[in-house]
C-alpha positions in Angstrom: 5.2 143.7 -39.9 2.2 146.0 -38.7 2.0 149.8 -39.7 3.3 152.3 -37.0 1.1 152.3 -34.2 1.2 156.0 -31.8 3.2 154.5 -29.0 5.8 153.3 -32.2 5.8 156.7 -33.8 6.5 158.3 -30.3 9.4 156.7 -29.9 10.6 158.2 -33.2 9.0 161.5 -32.8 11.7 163.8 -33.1 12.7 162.3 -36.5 9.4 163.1 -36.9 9.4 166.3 -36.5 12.4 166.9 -38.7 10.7 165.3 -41.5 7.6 167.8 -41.1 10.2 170.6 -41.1 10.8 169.5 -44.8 9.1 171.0 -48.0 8.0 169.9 -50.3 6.9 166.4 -48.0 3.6 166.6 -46.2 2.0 164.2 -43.7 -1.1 162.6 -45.0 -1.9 160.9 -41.7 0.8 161.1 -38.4 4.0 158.8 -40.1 2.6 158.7 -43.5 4.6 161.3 -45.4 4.2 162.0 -49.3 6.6 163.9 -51.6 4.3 166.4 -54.1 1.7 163.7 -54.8 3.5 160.2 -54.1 4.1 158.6 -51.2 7.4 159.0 -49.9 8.1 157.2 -46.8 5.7 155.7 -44.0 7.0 153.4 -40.5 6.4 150.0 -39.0 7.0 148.6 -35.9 8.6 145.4 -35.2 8.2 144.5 -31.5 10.6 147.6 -30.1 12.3 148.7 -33.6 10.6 151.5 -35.6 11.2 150.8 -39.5 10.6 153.4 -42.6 10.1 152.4 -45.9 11.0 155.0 -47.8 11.0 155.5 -52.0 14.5 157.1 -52.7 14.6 159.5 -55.7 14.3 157.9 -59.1 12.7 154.6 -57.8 9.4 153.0 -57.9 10.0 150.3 -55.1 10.6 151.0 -51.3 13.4 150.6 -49.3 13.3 149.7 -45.6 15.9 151.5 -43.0 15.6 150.8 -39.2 15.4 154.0 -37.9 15.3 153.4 -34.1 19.1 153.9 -34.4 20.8 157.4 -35.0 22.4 156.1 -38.2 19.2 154.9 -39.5 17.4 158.3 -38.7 20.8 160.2 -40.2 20.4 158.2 -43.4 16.3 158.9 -43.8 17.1 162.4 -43.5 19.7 162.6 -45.9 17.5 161.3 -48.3 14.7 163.4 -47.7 16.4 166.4 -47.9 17.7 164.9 -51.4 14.9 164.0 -52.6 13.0 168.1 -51.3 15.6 169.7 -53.5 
C-alpha cells in the first residue's frame, strides 16, 4: 500500500484539518503528523480508501483505521485528542 498521494489526502481533507486544529501534533509534511517528536499517524491509499496508521498512546507499533468512513475518521480523532491531552 503506497503513501497518501494529494488527490488521496483531498478526499480526507477535512479530517485533515481537524487533526491540524490539535496541539500538541504538527504536520511534518501534508498527512504526516507527529506528536512532540514521534510520529503519530501518517495515510495511505488503497485504490479509493484512505488508510491512517496511527501510534495509539502507550504503544510502539502502528495501528491501521480506514478512515474514508465517518466511523473510521470519529475513531482517529478520538485518539488524537487522547493522546494531545
Amino acid at each position: 500500500m503506497k503513501h497518501a498521494g494529494p488527490e488521496a489526502l483531498g478526499r480526507v481533507a477535512g479530517l485533515l484539518e481537524s487533526l491540524r486544529a490539535l496541539q500538541p501534533l504538527k504536520e511534518q509534511r501534508p498527512g504526516v503528523f507527529y506528536l512532540r517528536s514521534r510520529a503519530y499517524v501518517h495515510f495511505h491509499e488503497d485504490s479509493l480508501d484512505v488508510y491512517a496508521d496511527v501510534r495509539p498512546v502507550g504503544e510502539s507499533d502502528f495501528s491501521r483505521l480506514k478512515v474514508t468512513t465517518a466511523t473510521g475518521q470519529r475513531q482517529l480523532l478520538r485518539m488524537a485528542r487522547e493522546a494531545c491531552r
